[in-house]
N, CA, C and O atoms as a GROMACS GRO file, in nm:
protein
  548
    1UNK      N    1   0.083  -0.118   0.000
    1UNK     CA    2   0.000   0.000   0.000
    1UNK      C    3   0.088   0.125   0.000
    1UNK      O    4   0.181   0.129   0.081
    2UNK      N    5   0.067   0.230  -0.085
    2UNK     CA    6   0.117   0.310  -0.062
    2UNK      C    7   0.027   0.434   0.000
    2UNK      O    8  -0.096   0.433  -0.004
    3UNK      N    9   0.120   0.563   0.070
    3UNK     CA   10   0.010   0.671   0.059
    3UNK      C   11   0.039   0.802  -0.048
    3UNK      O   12   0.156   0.817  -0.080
    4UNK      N   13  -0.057   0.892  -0.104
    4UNK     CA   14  -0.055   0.966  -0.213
    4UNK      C   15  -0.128   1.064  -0.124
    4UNK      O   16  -0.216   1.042  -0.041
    5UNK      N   17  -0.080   1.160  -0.155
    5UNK     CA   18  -0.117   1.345  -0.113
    5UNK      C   19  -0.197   1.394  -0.217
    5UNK      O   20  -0.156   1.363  -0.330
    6UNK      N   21  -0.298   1.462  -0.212
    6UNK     CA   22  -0.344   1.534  -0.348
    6UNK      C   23  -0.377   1.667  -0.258
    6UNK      O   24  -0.415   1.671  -0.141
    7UNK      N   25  -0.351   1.781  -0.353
    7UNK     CA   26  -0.278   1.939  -0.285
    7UNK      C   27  -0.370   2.000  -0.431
    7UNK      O   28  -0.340   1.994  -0.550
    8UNK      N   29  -0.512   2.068  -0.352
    8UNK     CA   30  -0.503   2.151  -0.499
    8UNK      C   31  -0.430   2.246  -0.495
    8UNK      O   32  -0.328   2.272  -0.431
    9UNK      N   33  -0.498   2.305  -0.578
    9UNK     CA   34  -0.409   2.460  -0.668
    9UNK      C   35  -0.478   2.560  -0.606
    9UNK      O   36  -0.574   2.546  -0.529
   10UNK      N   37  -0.418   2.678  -0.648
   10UNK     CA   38  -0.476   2.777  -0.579
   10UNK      C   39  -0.378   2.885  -0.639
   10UNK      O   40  -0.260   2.885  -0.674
   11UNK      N   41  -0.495   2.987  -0.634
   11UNK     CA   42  -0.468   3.134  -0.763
   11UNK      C   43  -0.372   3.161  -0.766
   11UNK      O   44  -0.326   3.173  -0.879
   12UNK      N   45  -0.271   3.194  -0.636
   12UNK     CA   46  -0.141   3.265  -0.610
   12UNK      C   47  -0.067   3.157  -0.664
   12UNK      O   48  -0.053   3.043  -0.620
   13UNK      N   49   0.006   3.240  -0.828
   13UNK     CA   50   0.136   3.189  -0.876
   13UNK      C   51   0.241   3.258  -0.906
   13UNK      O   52   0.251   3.374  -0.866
   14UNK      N   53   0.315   3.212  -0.964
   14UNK     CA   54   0.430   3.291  -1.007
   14UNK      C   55   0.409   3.399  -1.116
   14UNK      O   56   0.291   3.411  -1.148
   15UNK      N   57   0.498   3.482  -1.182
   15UNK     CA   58   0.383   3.487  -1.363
   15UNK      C   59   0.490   3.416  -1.437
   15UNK      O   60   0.486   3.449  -1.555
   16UNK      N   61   0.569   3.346  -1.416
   16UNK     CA   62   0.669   3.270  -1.522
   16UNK      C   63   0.656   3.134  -1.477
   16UNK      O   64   0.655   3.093  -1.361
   17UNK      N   65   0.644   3.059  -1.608
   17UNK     CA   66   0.667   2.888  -1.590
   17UNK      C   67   0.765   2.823  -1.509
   17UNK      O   68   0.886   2.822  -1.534
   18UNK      N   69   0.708   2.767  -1.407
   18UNK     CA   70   0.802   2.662  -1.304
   18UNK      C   71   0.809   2.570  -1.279
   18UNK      O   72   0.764   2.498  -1.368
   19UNK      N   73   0.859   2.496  -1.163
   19UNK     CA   74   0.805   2.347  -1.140
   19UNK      C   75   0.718   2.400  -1.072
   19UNK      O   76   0.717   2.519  -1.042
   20UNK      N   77   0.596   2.279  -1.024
   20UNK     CA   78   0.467   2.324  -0.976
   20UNK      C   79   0.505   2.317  -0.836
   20UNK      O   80   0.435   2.385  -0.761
   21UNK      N   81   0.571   2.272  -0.799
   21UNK     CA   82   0.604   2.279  -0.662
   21UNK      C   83   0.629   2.432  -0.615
   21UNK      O   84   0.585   2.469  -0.507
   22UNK      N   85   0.699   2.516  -0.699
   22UNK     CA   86   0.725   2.643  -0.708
   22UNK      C   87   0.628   2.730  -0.768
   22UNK      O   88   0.606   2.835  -0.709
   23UNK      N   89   0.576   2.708  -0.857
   23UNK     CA   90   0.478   2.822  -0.927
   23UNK      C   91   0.389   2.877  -0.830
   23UNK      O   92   0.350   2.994  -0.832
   24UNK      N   93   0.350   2.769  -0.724
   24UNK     CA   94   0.210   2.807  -0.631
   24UNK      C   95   0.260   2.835  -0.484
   24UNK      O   96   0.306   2.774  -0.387
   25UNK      N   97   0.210   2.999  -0.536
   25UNK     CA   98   0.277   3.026  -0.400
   25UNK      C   99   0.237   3.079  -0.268
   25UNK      O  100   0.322   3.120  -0.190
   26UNK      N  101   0.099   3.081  -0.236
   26UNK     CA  102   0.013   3.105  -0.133
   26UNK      C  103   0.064   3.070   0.004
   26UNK      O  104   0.157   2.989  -0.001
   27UNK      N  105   0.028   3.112   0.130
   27UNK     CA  106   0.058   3.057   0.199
   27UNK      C  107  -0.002   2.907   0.262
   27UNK      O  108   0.057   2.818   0.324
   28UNK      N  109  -0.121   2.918   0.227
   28UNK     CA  110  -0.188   2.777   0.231
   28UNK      C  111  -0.136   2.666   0.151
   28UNK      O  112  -0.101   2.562   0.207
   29UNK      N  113  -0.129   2.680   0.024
   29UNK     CA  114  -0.044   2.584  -0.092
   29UNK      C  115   0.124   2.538   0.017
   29UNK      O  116   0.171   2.432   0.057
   30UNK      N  117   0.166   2.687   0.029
   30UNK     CA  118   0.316   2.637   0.060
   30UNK      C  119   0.311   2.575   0.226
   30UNK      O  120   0.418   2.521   0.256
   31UNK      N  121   0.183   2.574   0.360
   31UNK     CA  122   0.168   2.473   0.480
   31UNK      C  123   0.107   2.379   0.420
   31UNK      O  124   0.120   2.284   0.498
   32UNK      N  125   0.031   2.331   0.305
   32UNK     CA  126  -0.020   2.220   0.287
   32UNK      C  127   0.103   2.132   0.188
   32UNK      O  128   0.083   2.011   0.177
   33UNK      N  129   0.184   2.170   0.142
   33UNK     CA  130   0.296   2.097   0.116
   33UNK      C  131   0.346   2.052   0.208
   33UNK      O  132   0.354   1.930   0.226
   34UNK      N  133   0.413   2.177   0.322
   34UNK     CA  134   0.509   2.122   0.400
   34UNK      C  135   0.410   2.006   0.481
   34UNK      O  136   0.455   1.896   0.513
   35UNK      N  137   0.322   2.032   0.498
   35UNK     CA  138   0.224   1.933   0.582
   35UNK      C  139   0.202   1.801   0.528
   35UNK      O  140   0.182   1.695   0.588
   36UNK      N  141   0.208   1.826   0.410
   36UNK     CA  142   0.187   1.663   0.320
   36UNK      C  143   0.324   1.585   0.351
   36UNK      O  144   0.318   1.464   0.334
   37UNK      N  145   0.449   1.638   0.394
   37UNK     CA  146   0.571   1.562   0.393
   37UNK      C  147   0.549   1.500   0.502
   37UNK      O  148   0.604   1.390   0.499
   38UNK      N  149   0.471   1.528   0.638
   38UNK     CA  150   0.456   1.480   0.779
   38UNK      C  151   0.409   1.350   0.752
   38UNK      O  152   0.442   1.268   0.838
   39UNK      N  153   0.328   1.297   0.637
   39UNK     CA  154   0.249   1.141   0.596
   39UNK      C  155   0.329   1.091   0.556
   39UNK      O  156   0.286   0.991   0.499
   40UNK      N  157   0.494   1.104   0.547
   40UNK     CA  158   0.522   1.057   0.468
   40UNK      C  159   0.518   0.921   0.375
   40UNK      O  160   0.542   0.803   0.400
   41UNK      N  161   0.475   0.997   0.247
   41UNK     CA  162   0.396   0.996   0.135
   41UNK      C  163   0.478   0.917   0.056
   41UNK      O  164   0.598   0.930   0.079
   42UNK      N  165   0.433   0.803  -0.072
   42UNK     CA  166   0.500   0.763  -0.150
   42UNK      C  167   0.523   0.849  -0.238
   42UNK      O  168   0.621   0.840  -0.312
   43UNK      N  169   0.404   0.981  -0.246
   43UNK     CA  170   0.360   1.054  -0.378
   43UNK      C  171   0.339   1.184  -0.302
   43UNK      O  172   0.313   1.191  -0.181
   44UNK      N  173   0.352   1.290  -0.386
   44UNK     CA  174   0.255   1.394  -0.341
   44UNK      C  175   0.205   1.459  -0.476
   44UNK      O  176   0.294   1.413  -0.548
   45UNK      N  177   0.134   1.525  -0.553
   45UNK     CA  178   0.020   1.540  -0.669
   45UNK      C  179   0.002   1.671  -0.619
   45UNK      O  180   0.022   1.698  -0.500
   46UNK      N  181  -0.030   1.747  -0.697
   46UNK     CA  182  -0.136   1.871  -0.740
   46UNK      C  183  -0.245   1.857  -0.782
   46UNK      O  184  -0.257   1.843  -0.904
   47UNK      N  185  -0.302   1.856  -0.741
   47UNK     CA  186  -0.473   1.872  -0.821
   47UNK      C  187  -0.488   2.006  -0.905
   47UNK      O  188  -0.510   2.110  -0.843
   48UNK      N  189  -0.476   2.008  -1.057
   48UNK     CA  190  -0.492   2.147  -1.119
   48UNK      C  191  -0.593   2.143  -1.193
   48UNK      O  192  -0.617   2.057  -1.276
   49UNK      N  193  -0.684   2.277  -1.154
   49UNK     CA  194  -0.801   2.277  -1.271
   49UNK      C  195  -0.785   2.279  -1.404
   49UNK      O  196  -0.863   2.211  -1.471
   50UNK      N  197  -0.667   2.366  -1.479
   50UNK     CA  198  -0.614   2.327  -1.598
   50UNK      C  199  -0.502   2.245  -1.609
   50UNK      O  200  -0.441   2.285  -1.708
   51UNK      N  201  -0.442   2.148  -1.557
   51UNK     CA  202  -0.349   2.050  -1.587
   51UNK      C  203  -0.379   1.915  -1.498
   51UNK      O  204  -0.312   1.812  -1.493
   52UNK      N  205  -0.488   1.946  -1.436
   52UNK     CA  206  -0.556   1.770  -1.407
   52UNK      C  207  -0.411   1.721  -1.287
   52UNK      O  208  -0.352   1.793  -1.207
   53UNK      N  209  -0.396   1.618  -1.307
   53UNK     CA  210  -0.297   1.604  -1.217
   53UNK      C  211  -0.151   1.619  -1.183
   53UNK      O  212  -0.083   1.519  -1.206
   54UNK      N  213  -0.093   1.716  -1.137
   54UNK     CA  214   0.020   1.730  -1.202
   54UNK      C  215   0.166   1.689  -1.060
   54UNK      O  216   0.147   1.707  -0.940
   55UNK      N  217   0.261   1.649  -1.104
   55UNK     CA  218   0.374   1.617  -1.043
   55UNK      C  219   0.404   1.713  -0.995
   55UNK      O  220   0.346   1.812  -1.038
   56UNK      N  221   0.492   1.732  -0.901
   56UNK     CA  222   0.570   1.839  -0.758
   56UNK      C  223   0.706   1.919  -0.912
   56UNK      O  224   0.724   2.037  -0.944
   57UNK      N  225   0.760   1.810  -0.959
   57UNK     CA  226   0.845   1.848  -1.050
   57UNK      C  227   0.830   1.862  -1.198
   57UNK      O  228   0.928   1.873  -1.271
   58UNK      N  229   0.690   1.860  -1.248
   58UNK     CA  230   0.649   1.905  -1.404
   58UNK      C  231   0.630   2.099  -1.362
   58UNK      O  232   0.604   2.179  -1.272
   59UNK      N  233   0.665   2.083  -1.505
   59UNK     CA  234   0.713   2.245  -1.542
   59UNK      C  235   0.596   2.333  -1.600
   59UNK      O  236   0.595   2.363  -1.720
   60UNK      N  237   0.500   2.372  -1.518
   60UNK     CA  238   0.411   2.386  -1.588
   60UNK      C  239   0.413   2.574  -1.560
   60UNK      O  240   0.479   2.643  -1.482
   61UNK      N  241   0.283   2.615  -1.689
   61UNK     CA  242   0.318   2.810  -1.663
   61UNK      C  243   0.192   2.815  -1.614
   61UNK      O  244   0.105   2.731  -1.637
   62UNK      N  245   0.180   2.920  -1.542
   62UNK     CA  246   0.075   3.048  -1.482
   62UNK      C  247  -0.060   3.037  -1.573
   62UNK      O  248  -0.047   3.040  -1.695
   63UNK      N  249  -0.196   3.025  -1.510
   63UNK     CA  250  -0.290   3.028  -1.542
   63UNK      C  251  -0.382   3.074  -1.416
   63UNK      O  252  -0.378   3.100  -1.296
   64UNK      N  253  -0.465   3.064  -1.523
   64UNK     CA  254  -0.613   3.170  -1.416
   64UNK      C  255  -0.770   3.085  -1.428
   64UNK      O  256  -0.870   3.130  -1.485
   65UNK      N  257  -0.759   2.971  -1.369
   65UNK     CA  258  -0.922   2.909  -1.380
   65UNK      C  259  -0.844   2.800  -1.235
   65UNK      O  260  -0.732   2.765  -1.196
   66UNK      N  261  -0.986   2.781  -1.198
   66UNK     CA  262  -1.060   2.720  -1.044
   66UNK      C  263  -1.164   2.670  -1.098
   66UNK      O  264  -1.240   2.740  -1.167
   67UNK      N  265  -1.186   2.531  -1.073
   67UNK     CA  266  -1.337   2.436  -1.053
   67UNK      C  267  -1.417   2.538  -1.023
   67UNK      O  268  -1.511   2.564  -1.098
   68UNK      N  269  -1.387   2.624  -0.890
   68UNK     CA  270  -1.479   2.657  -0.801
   68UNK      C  271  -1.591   2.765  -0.920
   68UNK      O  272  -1.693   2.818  -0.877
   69UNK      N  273  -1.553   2.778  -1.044
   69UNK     CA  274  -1.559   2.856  -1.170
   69UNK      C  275  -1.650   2.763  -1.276
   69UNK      O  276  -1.722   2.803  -1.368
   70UNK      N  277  -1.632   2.669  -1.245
   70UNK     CA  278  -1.741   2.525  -1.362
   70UNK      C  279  -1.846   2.463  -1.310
   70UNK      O  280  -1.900   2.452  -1.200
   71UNK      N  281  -1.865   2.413  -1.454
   71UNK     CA  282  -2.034   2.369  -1.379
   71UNK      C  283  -2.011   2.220  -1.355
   71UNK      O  284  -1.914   2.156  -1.396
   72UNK      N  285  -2.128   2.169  -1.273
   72UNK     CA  286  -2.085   2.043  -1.221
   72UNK      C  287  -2.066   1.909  -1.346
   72UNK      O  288  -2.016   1.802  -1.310
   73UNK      N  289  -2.101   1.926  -1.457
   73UNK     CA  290  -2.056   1.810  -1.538
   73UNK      C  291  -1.904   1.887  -1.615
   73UNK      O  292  -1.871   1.845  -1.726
   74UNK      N  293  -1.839   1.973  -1.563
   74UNK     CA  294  -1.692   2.026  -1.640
   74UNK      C  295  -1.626   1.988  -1.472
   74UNK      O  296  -1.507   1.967  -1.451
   75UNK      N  297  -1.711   1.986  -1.389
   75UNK     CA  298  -1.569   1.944  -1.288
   75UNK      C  299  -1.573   1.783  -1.271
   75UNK      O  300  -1.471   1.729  -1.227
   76UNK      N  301  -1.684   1.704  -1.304
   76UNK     CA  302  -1.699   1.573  -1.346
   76UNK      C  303  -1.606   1.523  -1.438
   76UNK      O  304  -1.520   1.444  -1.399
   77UNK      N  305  -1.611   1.563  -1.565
   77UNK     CA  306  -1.509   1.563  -1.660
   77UNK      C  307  -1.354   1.561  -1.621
   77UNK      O  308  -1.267   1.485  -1.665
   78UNK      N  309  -1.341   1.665  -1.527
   78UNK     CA  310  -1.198   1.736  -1.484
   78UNK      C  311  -1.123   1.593  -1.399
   78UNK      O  312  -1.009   1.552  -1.416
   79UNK      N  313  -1.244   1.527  -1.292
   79UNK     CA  314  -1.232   1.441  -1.238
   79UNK      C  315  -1.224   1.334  -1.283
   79UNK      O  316  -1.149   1.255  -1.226
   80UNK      N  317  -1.307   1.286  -1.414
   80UNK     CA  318  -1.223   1.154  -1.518
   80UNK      C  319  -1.068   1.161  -1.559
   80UNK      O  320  -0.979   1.077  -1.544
   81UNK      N  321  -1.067   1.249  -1.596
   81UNK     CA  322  -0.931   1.315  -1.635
   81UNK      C  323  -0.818   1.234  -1.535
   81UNK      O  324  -0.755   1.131  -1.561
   82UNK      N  325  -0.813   1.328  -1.395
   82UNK     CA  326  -0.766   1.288  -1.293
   82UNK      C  327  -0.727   1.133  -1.289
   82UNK      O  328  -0.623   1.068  -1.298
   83UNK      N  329  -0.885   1.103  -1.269
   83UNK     CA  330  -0.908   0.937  -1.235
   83UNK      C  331  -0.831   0.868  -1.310
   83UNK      O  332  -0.779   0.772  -1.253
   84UNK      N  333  -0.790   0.890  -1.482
   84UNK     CA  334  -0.733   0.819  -1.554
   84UNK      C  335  -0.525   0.841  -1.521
   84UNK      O  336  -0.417   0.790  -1.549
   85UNK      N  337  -0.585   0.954  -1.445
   85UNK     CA  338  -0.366   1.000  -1.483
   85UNK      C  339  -0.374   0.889  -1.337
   85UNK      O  340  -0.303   0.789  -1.346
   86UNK      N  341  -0.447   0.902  -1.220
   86UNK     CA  342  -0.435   0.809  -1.095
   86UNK      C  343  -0.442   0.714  -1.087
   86UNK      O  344  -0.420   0.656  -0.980
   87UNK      N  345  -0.474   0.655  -1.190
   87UNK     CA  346  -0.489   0.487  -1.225
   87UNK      C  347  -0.380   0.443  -1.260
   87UNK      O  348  -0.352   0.326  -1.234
   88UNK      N  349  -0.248   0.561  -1.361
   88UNK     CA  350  -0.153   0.462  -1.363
   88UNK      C  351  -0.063   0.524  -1.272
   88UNK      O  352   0.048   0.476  -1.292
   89UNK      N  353  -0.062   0.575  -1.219
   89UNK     CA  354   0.037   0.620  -1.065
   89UNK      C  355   0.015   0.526  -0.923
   89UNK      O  356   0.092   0.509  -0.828
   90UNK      N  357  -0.116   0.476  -0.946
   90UNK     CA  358  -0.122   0.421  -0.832
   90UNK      C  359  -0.247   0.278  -0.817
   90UNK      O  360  -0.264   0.206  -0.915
   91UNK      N  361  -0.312   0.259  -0.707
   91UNK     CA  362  -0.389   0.175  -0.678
   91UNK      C  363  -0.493   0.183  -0.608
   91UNK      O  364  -0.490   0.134  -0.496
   92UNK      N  365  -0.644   0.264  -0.667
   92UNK     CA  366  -0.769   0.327  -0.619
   92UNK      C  367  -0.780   0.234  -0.543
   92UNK      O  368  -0.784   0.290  -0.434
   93UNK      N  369  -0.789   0.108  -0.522
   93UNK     CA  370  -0.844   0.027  -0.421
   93UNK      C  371  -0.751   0.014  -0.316
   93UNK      O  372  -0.798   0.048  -0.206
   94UNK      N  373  -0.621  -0.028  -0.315
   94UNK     CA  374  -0.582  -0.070  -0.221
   94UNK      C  375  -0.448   0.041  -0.171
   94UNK      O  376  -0.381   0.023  -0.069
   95UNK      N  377  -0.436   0.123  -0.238
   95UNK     CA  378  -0.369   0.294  -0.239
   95UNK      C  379  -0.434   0.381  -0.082
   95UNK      O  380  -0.557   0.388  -0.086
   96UNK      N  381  -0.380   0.436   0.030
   96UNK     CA  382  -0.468   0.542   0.097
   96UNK      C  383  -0.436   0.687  -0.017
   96UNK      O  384  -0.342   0.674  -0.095
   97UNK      N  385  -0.499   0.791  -0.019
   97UNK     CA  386  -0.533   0.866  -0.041
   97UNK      C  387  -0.539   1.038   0.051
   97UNK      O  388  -0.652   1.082   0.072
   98UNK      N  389  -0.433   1.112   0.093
   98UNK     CA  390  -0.460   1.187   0.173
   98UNK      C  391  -0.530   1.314   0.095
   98UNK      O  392  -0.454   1.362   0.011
   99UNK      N  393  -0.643   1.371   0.104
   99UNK     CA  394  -0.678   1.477   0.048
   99UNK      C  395  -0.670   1.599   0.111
   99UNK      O  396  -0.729   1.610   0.219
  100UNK      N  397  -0.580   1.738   0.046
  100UNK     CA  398  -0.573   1.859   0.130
  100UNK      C  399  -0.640   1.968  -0.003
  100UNK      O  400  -0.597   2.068  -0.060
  101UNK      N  401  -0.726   1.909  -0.009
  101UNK     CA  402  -0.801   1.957  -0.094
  101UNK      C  403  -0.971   2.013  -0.086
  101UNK      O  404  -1.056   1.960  -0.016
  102UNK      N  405  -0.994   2.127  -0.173
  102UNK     CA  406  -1.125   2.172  -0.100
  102UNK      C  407  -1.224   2.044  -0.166
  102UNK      O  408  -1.196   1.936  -0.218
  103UNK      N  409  -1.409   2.143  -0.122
  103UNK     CA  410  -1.469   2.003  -0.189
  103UNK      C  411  -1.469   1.981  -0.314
  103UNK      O  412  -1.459   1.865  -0.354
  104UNK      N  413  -1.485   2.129  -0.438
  104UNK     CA  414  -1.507   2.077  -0.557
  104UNK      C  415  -1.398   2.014  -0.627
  104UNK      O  416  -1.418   1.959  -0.736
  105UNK      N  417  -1.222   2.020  -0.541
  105UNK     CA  418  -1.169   1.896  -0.606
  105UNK      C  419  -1.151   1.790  -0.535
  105UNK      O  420  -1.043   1.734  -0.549
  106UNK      N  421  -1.238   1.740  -0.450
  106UNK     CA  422  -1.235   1.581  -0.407
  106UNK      C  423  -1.370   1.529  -0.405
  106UNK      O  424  -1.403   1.417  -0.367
  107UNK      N  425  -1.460   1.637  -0.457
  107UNK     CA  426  -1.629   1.575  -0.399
  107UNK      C  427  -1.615   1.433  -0.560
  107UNK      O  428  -1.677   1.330  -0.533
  108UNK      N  429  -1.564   1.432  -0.662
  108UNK     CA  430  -1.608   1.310  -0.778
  108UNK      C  431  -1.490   1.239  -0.752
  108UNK      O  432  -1.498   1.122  -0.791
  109UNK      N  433  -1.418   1.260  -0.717
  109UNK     CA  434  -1.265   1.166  -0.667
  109UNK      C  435  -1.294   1.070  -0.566
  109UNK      O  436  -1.283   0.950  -0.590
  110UNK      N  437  -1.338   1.120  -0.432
  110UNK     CA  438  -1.323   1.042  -0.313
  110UNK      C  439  -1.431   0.940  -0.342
  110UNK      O  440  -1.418   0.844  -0.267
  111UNK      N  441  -1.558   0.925  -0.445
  111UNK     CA  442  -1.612   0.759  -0.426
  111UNK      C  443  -1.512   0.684  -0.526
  111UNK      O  444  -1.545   0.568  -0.500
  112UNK      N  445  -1.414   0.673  -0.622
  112UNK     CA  446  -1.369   0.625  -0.673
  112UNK      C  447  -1.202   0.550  -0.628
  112UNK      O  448  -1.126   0.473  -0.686
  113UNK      N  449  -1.199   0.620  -0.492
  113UNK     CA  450  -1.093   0.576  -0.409
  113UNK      C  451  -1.142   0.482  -0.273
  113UNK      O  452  -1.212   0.556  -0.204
  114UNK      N  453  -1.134   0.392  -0.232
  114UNK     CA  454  -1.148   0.279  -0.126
  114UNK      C  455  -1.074   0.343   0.022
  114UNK      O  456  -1.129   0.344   0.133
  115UNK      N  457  -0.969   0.383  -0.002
  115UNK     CA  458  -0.902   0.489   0.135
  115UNK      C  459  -0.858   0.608   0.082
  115UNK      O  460  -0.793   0.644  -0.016
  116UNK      N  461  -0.946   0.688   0.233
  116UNK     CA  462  -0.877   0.802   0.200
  116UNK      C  463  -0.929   0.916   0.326
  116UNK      O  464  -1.019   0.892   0.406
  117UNK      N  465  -0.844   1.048   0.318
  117UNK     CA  466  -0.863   1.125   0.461
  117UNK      C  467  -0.901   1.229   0.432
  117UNK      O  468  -0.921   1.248   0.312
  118UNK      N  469  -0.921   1.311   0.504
  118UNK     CA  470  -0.954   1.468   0.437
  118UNK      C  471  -0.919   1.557   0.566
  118UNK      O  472  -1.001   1.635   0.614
  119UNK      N  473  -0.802   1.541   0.611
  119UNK     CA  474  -0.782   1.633   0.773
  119UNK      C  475  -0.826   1.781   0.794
  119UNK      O  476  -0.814   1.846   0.898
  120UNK      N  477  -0.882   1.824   0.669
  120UNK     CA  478  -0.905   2.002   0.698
  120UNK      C  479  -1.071   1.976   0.645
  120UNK      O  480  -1.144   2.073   0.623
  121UNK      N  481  -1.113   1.854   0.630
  121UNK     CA  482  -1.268   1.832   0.602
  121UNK      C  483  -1.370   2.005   0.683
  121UNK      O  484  -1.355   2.063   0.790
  122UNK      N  485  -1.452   2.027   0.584
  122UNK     CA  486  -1.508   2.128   0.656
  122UNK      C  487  -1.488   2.266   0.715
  122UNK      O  488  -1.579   2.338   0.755
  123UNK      N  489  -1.336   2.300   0.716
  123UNK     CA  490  -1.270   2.411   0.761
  123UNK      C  491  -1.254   2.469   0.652
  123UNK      O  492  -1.213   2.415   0.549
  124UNK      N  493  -1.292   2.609   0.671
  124UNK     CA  494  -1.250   2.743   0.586
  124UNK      C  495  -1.144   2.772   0.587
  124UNK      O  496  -1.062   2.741   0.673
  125UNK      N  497  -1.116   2.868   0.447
  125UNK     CA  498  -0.928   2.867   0.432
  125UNK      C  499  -0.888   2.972   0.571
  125UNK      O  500  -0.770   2.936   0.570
  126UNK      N  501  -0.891   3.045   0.656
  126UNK     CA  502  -0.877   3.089   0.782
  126UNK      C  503  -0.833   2.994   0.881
  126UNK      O  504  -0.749   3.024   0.965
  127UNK      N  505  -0.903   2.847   0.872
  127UNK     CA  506  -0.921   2.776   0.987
  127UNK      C  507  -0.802   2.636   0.961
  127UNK      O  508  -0.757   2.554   1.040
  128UNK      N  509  -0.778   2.661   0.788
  128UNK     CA  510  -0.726   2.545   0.748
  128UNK      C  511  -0.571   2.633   0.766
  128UNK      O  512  -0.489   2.543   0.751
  129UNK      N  513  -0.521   2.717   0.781
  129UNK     CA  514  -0.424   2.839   0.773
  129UNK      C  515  -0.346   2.803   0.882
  129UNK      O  516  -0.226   2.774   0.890
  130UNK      N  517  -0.479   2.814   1.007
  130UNK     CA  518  -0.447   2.782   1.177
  130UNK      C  519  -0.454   2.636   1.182
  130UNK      O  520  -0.349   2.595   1.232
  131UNK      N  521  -0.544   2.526   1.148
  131UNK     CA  522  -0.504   2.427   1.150
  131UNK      C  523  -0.300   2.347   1.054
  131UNK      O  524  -0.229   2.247   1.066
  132UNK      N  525  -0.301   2.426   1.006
  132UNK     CA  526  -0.172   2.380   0.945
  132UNK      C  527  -0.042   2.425   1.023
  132UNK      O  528   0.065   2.366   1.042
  133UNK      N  529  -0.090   2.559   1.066
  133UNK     CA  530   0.035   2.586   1.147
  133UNK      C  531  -0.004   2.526   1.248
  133UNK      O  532   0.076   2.437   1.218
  134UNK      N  533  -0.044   2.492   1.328
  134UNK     CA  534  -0.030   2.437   1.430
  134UNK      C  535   0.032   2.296   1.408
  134UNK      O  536   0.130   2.251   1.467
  135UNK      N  537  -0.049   2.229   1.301
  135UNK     CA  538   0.018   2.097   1.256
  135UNK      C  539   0.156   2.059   1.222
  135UNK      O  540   0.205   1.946   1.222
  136UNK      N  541   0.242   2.235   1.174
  136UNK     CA  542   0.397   2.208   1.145
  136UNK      C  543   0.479   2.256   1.296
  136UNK      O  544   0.599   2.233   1.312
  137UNK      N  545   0.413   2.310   1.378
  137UNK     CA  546   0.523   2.317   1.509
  137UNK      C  547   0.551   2.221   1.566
  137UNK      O  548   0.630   2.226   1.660
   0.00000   0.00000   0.00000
């Protein structure tokens, strides 16, 4: 079994093409990284509304769209997408799954995964801010 991190995206980027680990640079993006290393993780993922799932080290540039922006059969879609790049990275059934992700990118994901967590379930980005720092001291 392994475990896999999925980290969405979020507006604050760079304006020049980076690794994605770097492009996103919020302060939430950059405690929910460092926070994803605490599981340590076989994987850790981006969840991107325009690049679907993307690696810590793919080079991707600056864009401007959020799910939180589509209608529910384009974030359905967004989530096949996903489902297909996660199928060959890993193992929906017998894989855990940590999600630090809001709902519209885990609400079509999480029935298609068998394990999985959601530690900021329900908390607003304020609460998920204070829940993270507290989680890295």
């Amino acid at each position: 079994m392994k475990r896999i991190v999925l980290i969405s995206c979020v507006s604050m980027k760079l304006k020049r093409s980076a690794k994605a680990r770097d492009l996103y640079i919020s302060p939430l993006f950059k405690k929910a990284l460092a926070y994803a290393y605490t599981f340590s993780p076989h994987n850790i993922f981006i969840l991107s509304a325009k690049y679907h799932l993307v690696s810590l080290d793919q080079i991707i540039s600056p864009y401007d769209l959020t799910l939180n922006d589509m209608s529910t059969r384009e974030i359905k879609a967004w989530a096949d997408k996903v489902t297909d790049q996660l199928e060959d990275k890993a193992d929906l059934d017998r894989d855990e799954f940590v999600f630090l992700a809001g709902t519209n990118y885990r609400r079509f994901l999480t029935p298609r995964v068998k394990r999985y967590k959601i530690p900021m379930e329900g908390l607003g980005i304020g609460k998920q801010l204070r829940f993270l720092t507290q989680k890295l001291k």
